[in-house]
Jmol script that loads the backbone (N, CA, C; Angstrom):
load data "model"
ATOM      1  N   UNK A   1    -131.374  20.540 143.256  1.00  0.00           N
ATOM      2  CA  UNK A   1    -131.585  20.881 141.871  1.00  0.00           C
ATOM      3  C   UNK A   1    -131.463  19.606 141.044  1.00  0.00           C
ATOM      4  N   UNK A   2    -132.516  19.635 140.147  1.00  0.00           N
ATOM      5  CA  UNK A   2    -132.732  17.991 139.331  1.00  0.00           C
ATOM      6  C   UNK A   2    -131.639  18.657 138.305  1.00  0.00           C
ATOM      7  N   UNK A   3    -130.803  17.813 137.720  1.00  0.00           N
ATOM      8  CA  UNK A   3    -130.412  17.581 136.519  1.00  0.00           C
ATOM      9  C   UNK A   3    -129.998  16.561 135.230  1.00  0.00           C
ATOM     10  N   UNK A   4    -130.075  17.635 134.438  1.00  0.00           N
ATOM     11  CA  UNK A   4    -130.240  16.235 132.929  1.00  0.00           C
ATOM     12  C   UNK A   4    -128.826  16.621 132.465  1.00  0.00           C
ATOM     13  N   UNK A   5    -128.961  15.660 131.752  1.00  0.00           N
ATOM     14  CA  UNK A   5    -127.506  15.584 130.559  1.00  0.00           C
ATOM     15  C   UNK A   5    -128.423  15.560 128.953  1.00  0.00           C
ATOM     16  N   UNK A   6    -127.590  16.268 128.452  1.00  0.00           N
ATOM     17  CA  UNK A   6    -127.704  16.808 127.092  1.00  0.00           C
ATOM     18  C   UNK A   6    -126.380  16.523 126.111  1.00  0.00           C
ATOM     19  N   UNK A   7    -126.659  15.951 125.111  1.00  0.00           N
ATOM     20  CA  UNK A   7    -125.787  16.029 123.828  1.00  0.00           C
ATOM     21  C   UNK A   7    -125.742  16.770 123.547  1.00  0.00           C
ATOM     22  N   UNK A   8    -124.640  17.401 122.566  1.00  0.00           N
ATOM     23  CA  UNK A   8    -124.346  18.435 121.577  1.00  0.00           C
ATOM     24  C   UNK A   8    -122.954  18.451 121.191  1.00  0.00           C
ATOM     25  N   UNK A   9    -122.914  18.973 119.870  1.00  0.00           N
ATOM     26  CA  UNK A   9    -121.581  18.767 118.978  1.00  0.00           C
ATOM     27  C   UNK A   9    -120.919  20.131 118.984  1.00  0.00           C
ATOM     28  N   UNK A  10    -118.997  19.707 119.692  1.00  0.00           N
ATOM     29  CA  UNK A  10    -118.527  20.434 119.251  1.00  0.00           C
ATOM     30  C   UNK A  10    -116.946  20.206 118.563  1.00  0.00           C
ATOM     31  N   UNK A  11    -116.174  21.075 118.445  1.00  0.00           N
ATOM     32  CA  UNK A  11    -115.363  20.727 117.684  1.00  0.00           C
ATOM     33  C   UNK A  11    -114.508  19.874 118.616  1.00  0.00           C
ATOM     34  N   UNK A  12    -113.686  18.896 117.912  1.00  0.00           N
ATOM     35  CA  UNK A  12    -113.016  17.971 118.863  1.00  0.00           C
ATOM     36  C   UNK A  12    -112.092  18.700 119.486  1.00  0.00           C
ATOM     37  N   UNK A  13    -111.201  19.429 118.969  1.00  0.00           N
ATOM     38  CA  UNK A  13    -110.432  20.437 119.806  1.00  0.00           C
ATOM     39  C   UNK A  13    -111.218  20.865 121.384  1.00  0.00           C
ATOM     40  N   UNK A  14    -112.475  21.179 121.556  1.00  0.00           N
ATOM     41  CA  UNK A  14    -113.117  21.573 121.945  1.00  0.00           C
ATOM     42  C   UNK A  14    -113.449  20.852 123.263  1.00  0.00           C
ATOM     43  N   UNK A  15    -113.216  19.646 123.028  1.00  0.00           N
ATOM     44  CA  UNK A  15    -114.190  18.745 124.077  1.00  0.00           C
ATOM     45  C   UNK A  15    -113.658  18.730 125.196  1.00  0.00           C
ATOM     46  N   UNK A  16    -112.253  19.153 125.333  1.00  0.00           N
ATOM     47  CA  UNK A  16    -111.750  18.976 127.055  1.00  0.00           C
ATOM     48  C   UNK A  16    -112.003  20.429 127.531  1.00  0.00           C
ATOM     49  N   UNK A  17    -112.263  21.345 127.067  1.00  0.00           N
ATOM     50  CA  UNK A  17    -112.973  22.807 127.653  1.00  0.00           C
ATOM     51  C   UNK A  17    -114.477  22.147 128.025  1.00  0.00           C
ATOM     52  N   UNK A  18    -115.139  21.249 127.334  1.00  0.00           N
ATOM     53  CA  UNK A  18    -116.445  21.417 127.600  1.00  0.00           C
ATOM     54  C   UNK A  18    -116.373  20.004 128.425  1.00  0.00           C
ATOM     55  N   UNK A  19    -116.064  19.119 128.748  1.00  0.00           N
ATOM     56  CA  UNK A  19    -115.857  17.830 129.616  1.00  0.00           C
ATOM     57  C   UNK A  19    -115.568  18.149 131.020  1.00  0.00           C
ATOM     58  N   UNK A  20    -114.289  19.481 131.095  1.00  0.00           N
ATOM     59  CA  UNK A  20    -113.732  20.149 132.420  1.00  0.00           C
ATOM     60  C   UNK A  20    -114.600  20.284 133.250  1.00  0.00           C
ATOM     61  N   UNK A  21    -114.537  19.337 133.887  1.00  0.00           N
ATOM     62  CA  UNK A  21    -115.259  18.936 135.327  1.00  0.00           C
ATOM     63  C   UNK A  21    -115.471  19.618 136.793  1.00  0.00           C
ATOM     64  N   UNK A  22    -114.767  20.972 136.490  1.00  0.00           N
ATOM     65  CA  UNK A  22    -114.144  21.801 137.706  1.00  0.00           C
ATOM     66  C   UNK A  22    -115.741  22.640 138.429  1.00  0.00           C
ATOM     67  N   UNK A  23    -115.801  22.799 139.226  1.00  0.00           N
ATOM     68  CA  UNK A  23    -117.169  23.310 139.440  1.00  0.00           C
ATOM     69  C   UNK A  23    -117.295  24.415 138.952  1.00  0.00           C
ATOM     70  N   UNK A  24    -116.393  25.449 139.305  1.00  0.00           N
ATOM     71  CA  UNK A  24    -116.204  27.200 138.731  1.00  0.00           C
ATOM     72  C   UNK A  24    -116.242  27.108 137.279  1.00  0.00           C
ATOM     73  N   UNK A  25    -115.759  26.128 136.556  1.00  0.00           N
ATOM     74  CA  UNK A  25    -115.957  26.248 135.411  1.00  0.00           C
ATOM     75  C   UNK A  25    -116.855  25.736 134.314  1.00  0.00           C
ATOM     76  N   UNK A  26    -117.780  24.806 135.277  1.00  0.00           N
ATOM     77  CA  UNK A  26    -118.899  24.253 134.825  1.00  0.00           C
ATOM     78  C   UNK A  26    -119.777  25.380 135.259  1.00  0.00           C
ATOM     79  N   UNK A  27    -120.147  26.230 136.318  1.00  0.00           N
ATOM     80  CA  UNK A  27    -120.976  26.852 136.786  1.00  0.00           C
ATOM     81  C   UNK A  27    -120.637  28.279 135.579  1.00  0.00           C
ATOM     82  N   UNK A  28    -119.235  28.518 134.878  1.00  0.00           N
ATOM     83  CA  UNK A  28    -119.389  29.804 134.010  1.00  0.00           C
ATOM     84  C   UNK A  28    -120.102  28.999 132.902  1.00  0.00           C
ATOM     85  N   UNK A  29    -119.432  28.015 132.486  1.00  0.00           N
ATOM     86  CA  UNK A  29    -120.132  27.339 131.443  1.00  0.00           C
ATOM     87  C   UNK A  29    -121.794  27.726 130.944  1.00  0.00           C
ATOM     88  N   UNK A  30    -122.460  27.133 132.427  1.00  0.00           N
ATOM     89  CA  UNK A  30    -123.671  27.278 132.393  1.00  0.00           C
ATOM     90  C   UNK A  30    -124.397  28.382 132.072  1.00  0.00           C
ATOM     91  N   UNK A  31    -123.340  29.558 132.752  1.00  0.00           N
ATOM     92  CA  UNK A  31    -123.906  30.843 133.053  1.00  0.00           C
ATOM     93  C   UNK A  31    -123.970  31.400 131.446  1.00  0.00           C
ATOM     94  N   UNK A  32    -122.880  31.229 130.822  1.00  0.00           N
ATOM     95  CA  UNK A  32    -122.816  31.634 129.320  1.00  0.00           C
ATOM     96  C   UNK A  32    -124.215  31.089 128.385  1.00  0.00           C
ATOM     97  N   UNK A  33    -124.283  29.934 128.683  1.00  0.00           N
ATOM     98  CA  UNK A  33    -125.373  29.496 128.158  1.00  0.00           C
ATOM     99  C   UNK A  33    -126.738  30.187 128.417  1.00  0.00           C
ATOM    100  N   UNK A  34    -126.636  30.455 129.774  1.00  0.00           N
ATOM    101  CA  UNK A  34    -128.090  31.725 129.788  1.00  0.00           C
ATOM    102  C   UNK A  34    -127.832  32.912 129.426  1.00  0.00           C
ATOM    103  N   UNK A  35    -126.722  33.558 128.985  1.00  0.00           N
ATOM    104  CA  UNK A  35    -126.371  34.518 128.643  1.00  0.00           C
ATOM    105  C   UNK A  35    -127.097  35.433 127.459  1.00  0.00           C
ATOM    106  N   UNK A  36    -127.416  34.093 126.804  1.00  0.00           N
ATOM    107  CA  UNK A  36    -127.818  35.160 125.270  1.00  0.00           C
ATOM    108  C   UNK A  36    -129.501  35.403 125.550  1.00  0.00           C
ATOM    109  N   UNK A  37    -130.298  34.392 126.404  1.00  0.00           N
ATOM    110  CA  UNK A  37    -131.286  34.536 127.468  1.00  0.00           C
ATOM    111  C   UNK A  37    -131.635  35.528 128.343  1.00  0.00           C
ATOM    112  N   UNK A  38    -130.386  35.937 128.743  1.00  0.00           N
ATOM    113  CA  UNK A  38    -130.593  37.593 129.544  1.00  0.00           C
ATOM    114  C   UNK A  38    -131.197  38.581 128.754  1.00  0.00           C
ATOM    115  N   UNK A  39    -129.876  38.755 127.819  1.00  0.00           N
ATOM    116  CA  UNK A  39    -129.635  39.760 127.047  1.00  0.00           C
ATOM    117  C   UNK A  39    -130.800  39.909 126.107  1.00  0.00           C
ATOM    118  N   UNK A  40    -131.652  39.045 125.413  1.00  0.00           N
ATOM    119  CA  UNK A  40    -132.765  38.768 124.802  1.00  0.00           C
ATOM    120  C   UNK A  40    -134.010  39.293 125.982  1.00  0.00           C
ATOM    121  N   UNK A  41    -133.470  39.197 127.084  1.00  0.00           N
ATOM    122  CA  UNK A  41    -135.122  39.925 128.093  1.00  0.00           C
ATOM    123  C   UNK A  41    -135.625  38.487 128.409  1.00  0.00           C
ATOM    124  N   UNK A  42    -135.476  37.425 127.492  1.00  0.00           N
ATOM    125  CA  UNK A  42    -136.266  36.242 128.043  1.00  0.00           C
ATOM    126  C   UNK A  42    -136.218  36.036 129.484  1.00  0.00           C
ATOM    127  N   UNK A  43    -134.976  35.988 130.215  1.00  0.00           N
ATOM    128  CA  UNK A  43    -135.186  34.969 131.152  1.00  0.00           C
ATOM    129  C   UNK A  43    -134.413  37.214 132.090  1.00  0.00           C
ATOM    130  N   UNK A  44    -134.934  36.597 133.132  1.00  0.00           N
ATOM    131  CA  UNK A  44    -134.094  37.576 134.080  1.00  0.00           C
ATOM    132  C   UNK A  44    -132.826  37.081 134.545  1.00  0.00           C
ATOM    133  N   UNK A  45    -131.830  37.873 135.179  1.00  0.00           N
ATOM    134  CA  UNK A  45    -130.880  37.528 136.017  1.00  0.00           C
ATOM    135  C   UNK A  45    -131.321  37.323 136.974  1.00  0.00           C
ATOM    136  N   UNK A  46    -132.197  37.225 138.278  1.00  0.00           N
ATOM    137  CA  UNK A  46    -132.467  36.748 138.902  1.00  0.00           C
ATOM    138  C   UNK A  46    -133.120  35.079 138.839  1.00  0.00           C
ATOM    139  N   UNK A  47    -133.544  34.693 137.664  1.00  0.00           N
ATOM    140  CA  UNK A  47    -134.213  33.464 137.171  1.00  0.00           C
ATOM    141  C   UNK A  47    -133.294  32.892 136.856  1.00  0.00           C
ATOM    142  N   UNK A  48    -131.843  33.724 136.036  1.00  0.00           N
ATOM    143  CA  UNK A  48    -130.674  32.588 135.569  1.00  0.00           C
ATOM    144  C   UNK A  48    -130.116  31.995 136.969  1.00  0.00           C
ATOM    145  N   UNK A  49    -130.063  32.803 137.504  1.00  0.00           N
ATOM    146  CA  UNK A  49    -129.568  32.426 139.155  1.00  0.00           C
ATOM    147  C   UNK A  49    -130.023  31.773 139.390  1.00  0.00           C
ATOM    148  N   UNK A  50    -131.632  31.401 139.192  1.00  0.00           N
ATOM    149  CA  UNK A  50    -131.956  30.269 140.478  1.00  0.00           C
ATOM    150  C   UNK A  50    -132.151  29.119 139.186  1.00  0.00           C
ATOM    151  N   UNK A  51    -132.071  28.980 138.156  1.00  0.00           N
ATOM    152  CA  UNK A  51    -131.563  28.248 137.595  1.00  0.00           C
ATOM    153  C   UNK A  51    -130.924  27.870 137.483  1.00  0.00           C
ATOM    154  N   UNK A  52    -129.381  28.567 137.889  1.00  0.00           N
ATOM    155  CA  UNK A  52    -127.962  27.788 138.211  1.00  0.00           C
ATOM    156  C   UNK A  52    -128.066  27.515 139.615  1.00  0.00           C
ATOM    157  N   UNK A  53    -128.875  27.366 140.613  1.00  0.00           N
ATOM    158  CA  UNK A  53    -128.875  26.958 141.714  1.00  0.00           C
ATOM    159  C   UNK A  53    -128.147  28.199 142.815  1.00  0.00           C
ATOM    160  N   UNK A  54    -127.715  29.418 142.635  1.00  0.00           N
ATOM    161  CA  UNK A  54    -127.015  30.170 143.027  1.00  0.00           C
ATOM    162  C   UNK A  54    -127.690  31.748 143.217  1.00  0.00           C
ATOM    163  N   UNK A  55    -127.161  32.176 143.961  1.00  0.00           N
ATOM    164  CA  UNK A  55    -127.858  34.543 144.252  1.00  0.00           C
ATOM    165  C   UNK A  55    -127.421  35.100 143.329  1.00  0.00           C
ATOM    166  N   UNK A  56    -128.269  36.368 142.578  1.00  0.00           N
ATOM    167  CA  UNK A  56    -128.464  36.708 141.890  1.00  0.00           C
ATOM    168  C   UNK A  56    -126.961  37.884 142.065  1.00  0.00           C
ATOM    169  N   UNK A  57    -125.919  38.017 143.297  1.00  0.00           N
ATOM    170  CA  UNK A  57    -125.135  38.454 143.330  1.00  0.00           C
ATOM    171  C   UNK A  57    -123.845  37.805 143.302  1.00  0.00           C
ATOM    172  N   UNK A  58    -124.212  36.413 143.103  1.00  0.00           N
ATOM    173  CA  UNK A  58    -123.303  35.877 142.464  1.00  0.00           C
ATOM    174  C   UNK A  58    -123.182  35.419 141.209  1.00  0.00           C
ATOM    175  N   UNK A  59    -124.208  35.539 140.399  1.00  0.00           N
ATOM    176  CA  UNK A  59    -124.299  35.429 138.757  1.00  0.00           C
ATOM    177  C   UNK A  59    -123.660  36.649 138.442  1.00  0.00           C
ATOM    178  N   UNK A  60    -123.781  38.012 138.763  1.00  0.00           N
ATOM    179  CA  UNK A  60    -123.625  39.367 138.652  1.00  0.00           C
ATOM    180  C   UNK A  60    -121.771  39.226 138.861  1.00  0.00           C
ATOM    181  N   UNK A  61    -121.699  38.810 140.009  1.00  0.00           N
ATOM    182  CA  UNK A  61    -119.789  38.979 139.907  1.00  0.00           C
ATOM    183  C   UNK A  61    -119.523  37.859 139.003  1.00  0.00           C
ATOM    184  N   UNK A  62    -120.030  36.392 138.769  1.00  0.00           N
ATOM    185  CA  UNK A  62    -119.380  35.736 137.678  1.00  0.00           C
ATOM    186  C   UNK A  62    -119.681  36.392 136.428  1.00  0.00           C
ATOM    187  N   UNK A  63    -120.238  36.987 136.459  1.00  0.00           N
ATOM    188  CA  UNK A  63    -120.570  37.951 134.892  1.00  0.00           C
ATOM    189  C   UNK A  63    -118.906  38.777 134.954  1.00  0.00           C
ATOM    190  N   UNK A  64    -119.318  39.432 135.699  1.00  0.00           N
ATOM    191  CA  UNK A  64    -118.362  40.695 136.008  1.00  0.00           C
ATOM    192  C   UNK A  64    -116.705  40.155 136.160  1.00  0.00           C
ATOM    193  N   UNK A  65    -116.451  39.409 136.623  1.00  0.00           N
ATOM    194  CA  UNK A  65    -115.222  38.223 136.309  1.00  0.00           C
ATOM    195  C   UNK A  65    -114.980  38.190 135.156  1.00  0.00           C
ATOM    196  N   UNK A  66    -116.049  37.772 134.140  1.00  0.00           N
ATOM    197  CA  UNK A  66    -115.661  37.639 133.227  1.00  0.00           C
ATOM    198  C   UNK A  66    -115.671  38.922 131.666  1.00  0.00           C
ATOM    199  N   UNK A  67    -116.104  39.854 132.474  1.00  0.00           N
ATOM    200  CA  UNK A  67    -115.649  40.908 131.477  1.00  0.00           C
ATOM    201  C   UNK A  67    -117.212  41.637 131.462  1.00  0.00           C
ATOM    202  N   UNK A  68    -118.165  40.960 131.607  1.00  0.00           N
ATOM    203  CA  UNK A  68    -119.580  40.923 131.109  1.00  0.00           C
ATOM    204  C   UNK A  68    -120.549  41.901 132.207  1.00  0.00           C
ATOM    205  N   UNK A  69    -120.674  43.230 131.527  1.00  0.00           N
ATOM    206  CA  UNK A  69    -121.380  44.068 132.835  1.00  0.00           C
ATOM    207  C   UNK A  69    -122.907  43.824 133.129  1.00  0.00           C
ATOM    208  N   UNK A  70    -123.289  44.213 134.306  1.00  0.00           N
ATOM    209  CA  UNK A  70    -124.436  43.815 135.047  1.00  0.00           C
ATOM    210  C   UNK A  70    -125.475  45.046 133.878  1.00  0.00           C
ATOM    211  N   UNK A  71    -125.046  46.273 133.524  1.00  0.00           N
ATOM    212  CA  UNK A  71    -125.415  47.289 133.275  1.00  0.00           C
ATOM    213  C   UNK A  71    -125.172  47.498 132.164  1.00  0.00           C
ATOM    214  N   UNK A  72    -125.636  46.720 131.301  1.00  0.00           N
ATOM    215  CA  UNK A  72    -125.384  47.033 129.691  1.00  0.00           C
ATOM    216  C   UNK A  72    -125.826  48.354 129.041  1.00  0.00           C
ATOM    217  N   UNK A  73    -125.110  49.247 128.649  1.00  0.00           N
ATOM    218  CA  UNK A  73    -125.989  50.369 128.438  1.00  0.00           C
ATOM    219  C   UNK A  73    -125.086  51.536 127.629  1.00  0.00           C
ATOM    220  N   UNK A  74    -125.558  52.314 126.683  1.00  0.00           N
ATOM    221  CA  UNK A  74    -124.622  53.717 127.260  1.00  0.00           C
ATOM    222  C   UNK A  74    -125.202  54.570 128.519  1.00  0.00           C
ATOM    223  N   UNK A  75    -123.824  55.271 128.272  1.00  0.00           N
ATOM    224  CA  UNK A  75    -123.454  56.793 129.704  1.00  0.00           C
ATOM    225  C   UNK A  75    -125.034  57.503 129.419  1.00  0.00           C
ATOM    226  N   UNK A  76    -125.510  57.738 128.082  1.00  0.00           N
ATOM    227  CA  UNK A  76    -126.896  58.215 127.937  1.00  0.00           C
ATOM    228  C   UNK A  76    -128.122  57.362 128.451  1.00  0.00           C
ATOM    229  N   UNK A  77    -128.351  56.446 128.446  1.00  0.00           N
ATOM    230  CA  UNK A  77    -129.477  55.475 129.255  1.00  0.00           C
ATOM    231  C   UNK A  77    -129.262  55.629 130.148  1.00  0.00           C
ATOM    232  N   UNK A  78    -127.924  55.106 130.877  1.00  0.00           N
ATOM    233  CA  UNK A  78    -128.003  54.950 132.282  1.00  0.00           C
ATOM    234  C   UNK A  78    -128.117  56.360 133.009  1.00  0.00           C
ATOM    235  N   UNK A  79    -128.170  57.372 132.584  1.00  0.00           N
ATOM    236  CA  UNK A  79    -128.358  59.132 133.195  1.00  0.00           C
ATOM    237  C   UNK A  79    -129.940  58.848 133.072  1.00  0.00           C
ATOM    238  N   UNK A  80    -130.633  58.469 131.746  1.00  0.00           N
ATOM    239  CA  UNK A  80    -132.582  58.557 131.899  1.00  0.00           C
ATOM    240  C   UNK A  80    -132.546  57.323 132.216  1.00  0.00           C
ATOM    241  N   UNK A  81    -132.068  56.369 132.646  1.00  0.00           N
ATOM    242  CA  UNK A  81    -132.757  55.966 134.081  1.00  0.00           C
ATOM    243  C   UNK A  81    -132.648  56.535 135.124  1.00  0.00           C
ATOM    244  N   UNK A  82    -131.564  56.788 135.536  1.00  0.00           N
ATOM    245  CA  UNK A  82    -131.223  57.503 137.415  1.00  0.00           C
ATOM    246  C   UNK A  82    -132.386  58.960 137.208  1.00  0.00           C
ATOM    247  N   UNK A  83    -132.719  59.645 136.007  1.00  0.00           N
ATOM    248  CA  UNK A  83    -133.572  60.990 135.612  1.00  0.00           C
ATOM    249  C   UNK A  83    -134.841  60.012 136.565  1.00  0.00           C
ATOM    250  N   UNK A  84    -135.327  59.188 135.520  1.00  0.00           N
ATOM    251  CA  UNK A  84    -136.806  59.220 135.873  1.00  0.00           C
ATOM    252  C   UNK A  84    -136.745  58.106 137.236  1.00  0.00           C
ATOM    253  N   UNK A  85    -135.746  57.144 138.045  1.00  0.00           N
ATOM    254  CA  UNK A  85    -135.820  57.280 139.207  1.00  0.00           C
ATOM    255  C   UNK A  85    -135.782  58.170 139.967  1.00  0.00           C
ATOM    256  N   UNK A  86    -135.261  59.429 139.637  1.00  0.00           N
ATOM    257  CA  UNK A  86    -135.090  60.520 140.516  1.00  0.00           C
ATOM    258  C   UNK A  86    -136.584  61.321 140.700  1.00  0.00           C
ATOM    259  N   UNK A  87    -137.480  61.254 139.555  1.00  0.00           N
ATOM    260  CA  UNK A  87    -138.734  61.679 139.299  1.00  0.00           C
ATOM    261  C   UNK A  87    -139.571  60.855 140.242  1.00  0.00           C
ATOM    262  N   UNK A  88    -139.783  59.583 140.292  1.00  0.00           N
ATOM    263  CA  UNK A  88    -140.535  58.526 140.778  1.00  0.00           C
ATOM    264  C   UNK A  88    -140.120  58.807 142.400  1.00  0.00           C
ATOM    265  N   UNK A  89    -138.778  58.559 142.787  1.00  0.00           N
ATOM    266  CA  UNK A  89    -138.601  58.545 144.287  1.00  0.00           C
ATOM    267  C   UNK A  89    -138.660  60.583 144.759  1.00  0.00           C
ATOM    268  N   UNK A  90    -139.059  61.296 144.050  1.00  0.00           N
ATOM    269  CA  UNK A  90    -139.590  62.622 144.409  1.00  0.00           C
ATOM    270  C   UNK A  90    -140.871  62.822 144.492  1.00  0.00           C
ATOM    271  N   UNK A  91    -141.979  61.763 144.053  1.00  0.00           N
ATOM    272  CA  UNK A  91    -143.201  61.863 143.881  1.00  0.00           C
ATOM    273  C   UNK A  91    -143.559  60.999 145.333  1.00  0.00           C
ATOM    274  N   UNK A  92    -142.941  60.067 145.812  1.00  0.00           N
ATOM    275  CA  UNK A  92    -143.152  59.537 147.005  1.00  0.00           C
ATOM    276  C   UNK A  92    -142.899  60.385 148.536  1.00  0.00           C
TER     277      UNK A  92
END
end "model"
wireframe off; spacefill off
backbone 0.3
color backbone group
């Protein structure tokens, strides 16, 4: 994986959270940064993954580590989805 370095300003308080060199915590780092990318539909979770160099089941538990569900939704969506999968895999 090629990578660049990028500037950007933050508060000086700030800079040894964002300097922290640790891999796990450079790799959430990153992940946050595609975060608002997911959630927008732009990019998939499978694309943030291979953008962080990593499986799409391990973006999913560093999500999930950090509080952040795979399944954003209410209890009402997630029932009409499993509905009209249940429709689709009955028609097969």
């Amino acid at each position: 994986m090629d990578l660049a370095t990028l500037t950007f300003k933050v508060p000086k308080e700030m800079e040894i959270f964002v300097t922290e060199n640790k891999c796990r915590s450079e790799l959430a780092r990153n992940a946050l940064i595609l975060l608002p990318y997911i959630q927008d539909m732009t990019i998939s979770h499978g694309r943030a993954a291979e953008l962080l160099g990593i499986s799409k089941e391990t973006l999913i538990d560093l999500y999930g580590d950090m509080g952040i569900p795979y399944i954003d939704g209410s209890v009402q969506s997630v029932n009409e989805e499993i509905a009209v999968y249940s429709v689709a895999k009955a028609k097969e």
